[in-house]
C-alpha positions in Angstrom: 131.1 72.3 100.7 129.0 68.8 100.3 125.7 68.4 100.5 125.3 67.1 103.8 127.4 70.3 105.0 124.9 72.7 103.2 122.2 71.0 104.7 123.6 71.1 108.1 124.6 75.0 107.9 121.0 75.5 106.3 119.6 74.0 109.3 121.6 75.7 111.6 121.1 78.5 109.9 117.2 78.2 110.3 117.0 77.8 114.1 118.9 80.5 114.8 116.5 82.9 113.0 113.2 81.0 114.6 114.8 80.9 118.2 113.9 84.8 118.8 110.3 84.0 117.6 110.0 81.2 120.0 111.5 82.9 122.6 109.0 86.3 121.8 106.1 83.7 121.6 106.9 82.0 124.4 107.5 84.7 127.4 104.4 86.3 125.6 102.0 83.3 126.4 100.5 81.8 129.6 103.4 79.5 130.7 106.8 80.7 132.5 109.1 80.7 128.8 109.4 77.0 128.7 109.2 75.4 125.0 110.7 72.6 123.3 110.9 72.5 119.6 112.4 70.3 117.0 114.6 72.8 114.2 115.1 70.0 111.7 111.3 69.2 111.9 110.4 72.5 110.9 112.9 72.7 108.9 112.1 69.2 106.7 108.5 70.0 107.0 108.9 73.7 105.1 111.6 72.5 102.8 109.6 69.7 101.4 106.8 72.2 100.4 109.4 74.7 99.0 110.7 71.8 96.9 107.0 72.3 95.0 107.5 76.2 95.0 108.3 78.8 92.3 109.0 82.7 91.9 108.6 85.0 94.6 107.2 81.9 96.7 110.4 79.9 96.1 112.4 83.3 96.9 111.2 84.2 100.3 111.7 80.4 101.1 115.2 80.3 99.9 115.9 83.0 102.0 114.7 81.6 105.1 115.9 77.9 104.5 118.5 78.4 102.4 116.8 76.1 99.8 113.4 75.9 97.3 112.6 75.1 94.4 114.2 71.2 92.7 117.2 71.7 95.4 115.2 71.9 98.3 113.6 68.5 97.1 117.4 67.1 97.1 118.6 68.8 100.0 115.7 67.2 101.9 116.3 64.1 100.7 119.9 64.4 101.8 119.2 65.5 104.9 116.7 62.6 105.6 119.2 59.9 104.6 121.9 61.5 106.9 119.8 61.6 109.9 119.7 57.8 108.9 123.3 57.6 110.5 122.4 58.8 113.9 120.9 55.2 116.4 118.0 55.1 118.1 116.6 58.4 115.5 113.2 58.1 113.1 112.5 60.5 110.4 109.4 60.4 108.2 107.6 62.2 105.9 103.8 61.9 104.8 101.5 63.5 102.4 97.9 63.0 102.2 95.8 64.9 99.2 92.6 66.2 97.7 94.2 67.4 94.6 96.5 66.0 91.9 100.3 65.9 92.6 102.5 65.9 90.3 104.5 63.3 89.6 107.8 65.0 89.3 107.6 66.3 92.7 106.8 63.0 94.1 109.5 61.4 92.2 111.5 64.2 93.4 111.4 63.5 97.2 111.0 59.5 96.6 111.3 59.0 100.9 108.5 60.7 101.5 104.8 58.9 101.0 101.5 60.3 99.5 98.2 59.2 99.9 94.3 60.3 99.7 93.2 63.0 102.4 92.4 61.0 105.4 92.3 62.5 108.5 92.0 58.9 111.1 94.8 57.6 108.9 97.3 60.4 109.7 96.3 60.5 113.5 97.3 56.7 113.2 100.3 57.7 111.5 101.3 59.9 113.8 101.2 57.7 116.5 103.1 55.3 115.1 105.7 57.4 113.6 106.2 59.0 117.4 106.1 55.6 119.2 102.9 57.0 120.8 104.3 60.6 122.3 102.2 62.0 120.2 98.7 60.9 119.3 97.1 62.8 116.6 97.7 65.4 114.4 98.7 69.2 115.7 95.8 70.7 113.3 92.2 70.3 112.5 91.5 69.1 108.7 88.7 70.6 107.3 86.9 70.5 104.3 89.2 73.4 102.6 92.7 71.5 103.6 93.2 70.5 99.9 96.8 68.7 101.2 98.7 67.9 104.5 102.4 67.2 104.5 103.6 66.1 107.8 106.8 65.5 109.4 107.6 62.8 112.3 110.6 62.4 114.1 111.7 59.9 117.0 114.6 59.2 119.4 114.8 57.0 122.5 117.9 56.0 123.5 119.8 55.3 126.9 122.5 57.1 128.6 126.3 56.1 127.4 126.8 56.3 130.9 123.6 57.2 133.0 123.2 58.8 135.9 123.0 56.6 139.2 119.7 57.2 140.9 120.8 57.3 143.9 122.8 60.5 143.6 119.3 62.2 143.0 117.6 64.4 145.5 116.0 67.7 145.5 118.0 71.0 145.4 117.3 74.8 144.1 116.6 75.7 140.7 115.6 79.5 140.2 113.3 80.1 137.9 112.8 82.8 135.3 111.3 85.0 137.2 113.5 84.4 140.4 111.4 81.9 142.3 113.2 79.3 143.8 112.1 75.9 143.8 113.2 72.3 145.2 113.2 69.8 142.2 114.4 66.3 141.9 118.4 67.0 140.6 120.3 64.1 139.5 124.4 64.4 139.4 127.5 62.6 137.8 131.1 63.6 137.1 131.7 64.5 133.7 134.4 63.1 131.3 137.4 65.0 129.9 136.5 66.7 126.7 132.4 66.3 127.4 132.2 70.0 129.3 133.6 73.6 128.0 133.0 77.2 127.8 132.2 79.0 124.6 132.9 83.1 124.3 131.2 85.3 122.6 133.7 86.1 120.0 132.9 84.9 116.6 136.0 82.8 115.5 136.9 85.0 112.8 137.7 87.5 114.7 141.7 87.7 113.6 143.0 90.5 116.3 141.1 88.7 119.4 143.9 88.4 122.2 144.3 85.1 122.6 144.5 85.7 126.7 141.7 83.5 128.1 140.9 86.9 130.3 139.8 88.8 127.6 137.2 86.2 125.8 134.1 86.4 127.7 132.6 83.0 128.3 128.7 83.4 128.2 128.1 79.2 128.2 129.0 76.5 129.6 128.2 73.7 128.1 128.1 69.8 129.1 127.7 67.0 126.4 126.4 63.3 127.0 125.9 61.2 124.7 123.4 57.5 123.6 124.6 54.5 124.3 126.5 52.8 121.2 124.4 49.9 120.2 125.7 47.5 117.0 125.4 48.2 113.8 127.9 51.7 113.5 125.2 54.2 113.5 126.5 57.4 115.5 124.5 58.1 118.7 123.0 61.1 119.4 124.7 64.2 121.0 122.7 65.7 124.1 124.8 69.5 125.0 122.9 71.1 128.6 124.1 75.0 128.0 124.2 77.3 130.6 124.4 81.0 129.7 125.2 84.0 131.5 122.6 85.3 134.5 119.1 86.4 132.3 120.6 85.2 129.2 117.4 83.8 127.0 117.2 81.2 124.6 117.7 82.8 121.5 121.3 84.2 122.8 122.4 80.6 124.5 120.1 77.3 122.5 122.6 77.9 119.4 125.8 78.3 121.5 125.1 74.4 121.6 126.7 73.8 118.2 129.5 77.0 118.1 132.5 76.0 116.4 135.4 74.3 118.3 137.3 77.6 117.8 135.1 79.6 120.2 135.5 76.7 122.4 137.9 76.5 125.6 138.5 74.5 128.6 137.2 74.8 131.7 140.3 75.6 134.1 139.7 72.7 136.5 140.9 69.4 137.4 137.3 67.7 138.1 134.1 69.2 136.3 130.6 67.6 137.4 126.9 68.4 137.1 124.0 68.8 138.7 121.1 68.4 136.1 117.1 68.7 136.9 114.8 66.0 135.6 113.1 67.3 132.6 110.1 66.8 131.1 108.3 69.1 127.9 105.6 69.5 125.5 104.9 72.3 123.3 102.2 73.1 120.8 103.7 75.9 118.8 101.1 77.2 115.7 104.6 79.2 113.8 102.7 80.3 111.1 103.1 84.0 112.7 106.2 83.3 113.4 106.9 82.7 110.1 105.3 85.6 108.9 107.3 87.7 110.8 110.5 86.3 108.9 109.6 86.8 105.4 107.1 83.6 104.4 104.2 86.1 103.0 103.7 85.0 99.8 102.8 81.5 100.8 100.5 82.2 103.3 98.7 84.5 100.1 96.6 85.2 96.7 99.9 85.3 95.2 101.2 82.0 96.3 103.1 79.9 93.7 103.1 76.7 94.5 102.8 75.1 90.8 105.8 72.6 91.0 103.7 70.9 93.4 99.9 70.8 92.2 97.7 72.2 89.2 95.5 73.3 91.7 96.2 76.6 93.3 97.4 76.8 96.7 98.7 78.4 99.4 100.0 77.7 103.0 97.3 78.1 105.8 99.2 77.1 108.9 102.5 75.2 110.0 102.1 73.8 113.7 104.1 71.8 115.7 104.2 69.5 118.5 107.6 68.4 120.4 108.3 66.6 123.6 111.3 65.7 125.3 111.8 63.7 128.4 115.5 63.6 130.0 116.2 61.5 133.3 118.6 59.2 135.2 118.6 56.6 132.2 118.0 58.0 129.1 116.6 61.0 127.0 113.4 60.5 124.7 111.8 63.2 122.6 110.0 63.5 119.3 108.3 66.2 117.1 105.4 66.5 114.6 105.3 69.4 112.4 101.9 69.8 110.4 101.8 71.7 107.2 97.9 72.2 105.6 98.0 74.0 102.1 94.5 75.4 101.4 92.8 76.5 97.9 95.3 80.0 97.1 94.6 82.6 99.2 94.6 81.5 102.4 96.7 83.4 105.4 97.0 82.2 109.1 138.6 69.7 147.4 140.1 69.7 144.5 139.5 72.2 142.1 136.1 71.2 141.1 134.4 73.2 138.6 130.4 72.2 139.1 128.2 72.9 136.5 124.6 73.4 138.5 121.8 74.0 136.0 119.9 75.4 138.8 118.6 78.5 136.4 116.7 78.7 133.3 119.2 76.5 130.7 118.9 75.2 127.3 119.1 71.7 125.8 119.9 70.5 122.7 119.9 67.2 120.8 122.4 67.2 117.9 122.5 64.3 115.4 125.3 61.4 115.6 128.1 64.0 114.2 127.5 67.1 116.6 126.2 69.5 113.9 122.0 69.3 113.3 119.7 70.5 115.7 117.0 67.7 116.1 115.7 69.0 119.0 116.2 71.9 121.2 114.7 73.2 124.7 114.3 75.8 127.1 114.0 75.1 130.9 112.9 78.1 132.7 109.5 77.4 135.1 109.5 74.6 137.9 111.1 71.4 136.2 109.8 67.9 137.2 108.8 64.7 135.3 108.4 61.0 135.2 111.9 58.9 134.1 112.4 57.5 130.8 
């Protein structure tokens, strides 16, 4: 396996063990289950900060990225150059310090920039890492955030072939709870090879029947993808995924990058959609979330951290804000995830098959080859929003 490919299956890898947090947190909180969220963000963000860690610190990291310690530093700076390949995409990566740093680790991760604790710089960073979708940092520095390391990512790109605006009008969509409401819907045919239906029978599976009657879909999913613009970078991948009737986001988000073998065709001779207007933004504070998944040592006395600083110190929170806007033109979305390490010891007709995302549904923005989660969403209140 190269490089790229372990970073890609750590990623995945990743998101499918945070998706039942964010799902927990978000039917738990004030809003109707919607989130958006950016998996390689968080994923980036953590990664970077287990490239400085060691021990038990660097173990329970490992275990939830697949990576600490010196490989995380190379796998994140893999993973930063191939997100390179995918157009209209920006990645960055910024530290900003009280204490020493080593200068192995920042030779280490040599994409990523460091500077003196500044709070007004980083909200200026922010916004100009986002393009202005975001305008200041997630979290509050105070006087015991001994160093910051944040990650920014990007994408605005147009439609390969956009909806035409006047083929949007209102129809149903269903919400989560079973309230129907009348949102703008916009609608196109889809291409040959952009729409199929995955089963949910791993591909391994060796005495599966290959009758199509006896693999249970529980997705269908439609891709559209960026407009090519010069230069050969890939564009990005956008896959809507519609699961089965009460199917949540934890089941039917990572169905978005299943292997072709649990893919099939849909068995008709015209597939289109119908697609609400979307528009997102989500504050998610994960450092319970992470909790919950092993990262304790971190977040405690015990942290070990001492590839990164000779001062002690220890994870206090990992935030992040993501938005994603998807309308007739074009798709825009970015993500900042904060991480702010305190001293150690610190926790906190004809046959037309018509795909009508007219019920809670998940998106998901894949990099230029298909494969990395840069962004994924859940739809399941009112949708709405401005274009793009």
């Amino acid at each position: 396996m190269t490089r790229e490919a372990v970073y890609g299956a750590s990623v995945q890898g990743f998101a499918e063990r945070w998706l039942p947090e964010l799902e927990r947190s978000a039917e738990g909180g004030d809003g109707a289950g919607d989130f958006v969220c950016s998996p390689v963000g968080m994923w980036l963000a953590l990664a970077s900060v287990a490239a400085g860690a060691r021990g038990e610190t660097a173990d329970e990291l490992r275990e939830l990225l697949g990576v600490a310690g010196p490989g995380a530093a190379r796998a994140v700076t893999d993973g930063a150059r191939a997100l390179a390949g995918t157009d209209a995409l920006g990645v960055a990566t910024r530290v900003w310090s009280r204490v020493p740093v080593y200068r192995e680790y920042r030779e280490a991760l040599p994409d990523i920039g460091f500077g003196p604790m500044d709070p007004a710089a980083a909200d200026a960073w922010v916004r100009e890492a986002t393009d202005g979708m975001i305008e200041r940092l997630p979290v509050v520095i105070t006087p015991d955030t001994l160093l910051l390391l944040v990650n920014a990512l990007v994408l605005r790109t147009r439609w390969e072939s956009p909806f035409e605006g006047a083929g949007t009008s209102d129809a149903a969509f269903t919400d989560a709870a079973g309230v129907e409401h009348q949102v703008p819907t916009m609608r196109r045919p889809v291409g040959a090879g952009d729409a199929w239906a995955v089963d949910g029978v791993g591909a391994d599976a060796a005495a599966r029947s290959t009758a199509r009657s006896e693999a249970r879909v529980v997705a269908r999913v439609v891709e559209m993808r960026g407009a090519a613009r010069a230069g050969g970078a890939a564009p990005v991948r956008v896959r809507f995924v519609l699961g089965e009737p009460g199917a949540g986001p934890a089941a039917v988000l990572p169905l978005a990058w299943a292997p072709r073998a649990r893919r099939s065709a849909i068995d008709a001779e015209q597939v289109t959609m119908a697609l609400p207007r979307l528009a997102l933004r989500t504050r998610t504070d994960a450092t319970d979330q992470l909790a919950a998944l092993g990262v304790r040592w971190s977040m405690s006395d015990a942290a070990d951290f001492s590839g990164m600083s000779p001062e002690r110190l220890a994870i206090s929170q990992v935030v992040q804000e993501a938005v994603v806007r998807i309308a007739e033109l074009g798709v825009e979305a970015a993500a900042v995830t904060a991480v702010p390490m305190a001293p150690g010891g610190a926790y906190r007709p004809r046959r037309i098959e018509r795909v009508a995302f007219d019920r809670p549904f998940g998106v998901v923005v894949l990099d230029g080859a298909g494969e990395v989660p840069l962004f994924a969403a859940w739809q399941a209140g009112c949708p709405g929003g401005p274009g793009v």
